[in-house]
N, C-alpha and C positions, 0 to 999 in steps of 0.2 A: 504494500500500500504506500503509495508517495506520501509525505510530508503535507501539511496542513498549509495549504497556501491564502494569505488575504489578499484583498483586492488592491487593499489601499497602504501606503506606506504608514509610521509613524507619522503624526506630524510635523511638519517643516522645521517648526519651532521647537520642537522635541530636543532636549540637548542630546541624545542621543544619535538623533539622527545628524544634528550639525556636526555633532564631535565623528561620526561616521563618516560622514560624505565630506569633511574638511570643509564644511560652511556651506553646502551643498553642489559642489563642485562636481563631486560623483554623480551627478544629478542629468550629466553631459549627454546627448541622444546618441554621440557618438564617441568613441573611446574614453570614457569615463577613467580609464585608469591613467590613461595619457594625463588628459585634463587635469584631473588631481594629482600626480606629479607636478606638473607646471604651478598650480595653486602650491604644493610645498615647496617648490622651488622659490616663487612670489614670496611667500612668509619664513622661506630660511633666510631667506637677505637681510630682513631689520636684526633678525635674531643673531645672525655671524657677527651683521656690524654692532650689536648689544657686547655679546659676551665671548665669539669665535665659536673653536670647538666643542669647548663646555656645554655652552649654551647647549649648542645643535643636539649636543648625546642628550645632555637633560631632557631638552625637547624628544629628541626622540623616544628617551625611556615614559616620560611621562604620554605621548602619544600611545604607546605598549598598554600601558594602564590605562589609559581614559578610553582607549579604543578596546580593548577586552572586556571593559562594561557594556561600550554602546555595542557592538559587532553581537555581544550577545542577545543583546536586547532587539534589534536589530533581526537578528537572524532567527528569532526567536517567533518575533511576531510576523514574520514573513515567510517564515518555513522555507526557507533556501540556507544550504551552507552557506555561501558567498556571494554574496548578489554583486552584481557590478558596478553599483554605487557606492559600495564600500571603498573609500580609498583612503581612509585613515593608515592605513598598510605602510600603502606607497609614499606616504608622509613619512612615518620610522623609519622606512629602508632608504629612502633619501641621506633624511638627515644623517643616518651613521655613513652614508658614501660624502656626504658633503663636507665632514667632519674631519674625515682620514684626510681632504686636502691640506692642513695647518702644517702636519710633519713636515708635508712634502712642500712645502711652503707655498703654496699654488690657491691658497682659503680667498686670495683678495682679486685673484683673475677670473674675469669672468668668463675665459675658453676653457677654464677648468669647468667650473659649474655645466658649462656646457658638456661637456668631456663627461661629466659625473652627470647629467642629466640620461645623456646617449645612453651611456654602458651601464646605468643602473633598468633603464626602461629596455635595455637590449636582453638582460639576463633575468626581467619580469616577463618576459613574452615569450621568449625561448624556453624557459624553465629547464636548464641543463641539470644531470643531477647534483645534488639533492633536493635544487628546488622545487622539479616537478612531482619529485618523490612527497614532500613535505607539502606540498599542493594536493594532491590527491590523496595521502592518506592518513593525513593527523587531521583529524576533526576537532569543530570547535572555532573557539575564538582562537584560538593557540595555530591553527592553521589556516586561519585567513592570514594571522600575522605574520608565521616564521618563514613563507615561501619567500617574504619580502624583503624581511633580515637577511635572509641568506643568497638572495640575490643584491644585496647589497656589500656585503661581503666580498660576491666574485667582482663586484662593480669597484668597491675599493684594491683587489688584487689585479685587477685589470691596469687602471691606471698608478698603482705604486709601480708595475711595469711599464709603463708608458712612460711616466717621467723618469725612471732610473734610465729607460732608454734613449730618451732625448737628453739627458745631462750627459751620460757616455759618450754620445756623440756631440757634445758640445750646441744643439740646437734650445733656442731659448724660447718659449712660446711667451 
């Protein structure tokens, strides 16, 4: 028997569903997860220039937590694992890619962000493993969230090899 589906979302104004949809961003007709990327992307910027990469993890651990309440709530009353308005995710998995730029001292250039926008939304769609493992088989709020972690993860080892590669050869971006 499938899952108990309603008609209607939460309310708009639901904090649940704002803190879900990243202010309703997920909300997008068309690639919602994209969208809400760009929307954390939009709201990592006051936060870098706030605090750097502190910020960014805070934020993103706190997005973990306030998104494991709403994504239940959320997923709860709409009887879908994952719906695709959910992008509180893709907000977490950002911010920990956007974070790893400070080591690599790259936090204030915006072709990094860019760089960390690409390759974190490249290893969200691809789901190599274990993200698409952790996408399809941890349920819950725990696996809306952790596909997104850990595609932030390759997105962070992707470009620590990138820029080690462009310093070896002496190229500056």
């Amino acid at each position: 028997m499938s899952p108990r589906r309603h008609r209607e979302h939460l309310p708009a104004h639901h904090p649940a569903e704002l803190i879900a949809t990243v202010l309703g961003s997920g909300n997008a007709p068309r690639a919602p997860g994209t969208v809400g990327t760009v929307a954390a992307l939009a709201i990592g910027i006051p936060v870098a220039w706030a605090g750097g990469a502190p910020a960014l993890l805070i934020g993103a651990l706190l997005a973990v937590i306030a998104g494991w309440w709403a994504i239940r709530l959320v997923t709860a009353h709409d009887g879908i694992h994952d719906p695709g308005r959910v992008v509180i995710d893709e907000l977490a998995g950002l911010w920990i890619t956007l974070a790893a730029l400070a080591p690599l001292g790259r936090l204030g250039d915006w072709h990094w962000w860019l760089a960390a926008f690409i390759a974190f939304r490249a290893f969200d769609i691809a789901k190599p493993f274990p993200v698409g493992w952790a996408d399809r088989h941890v349920r819950g709020a725990l696996g809306v969230i952790l596909d997104d972690l850990i595609a932030g993860v390759y997105a962070i080892l992707l470009l620590v090899a990138l820029a080690s590669g462009l310093d070896m050869a002496g190229i500056a971006l």
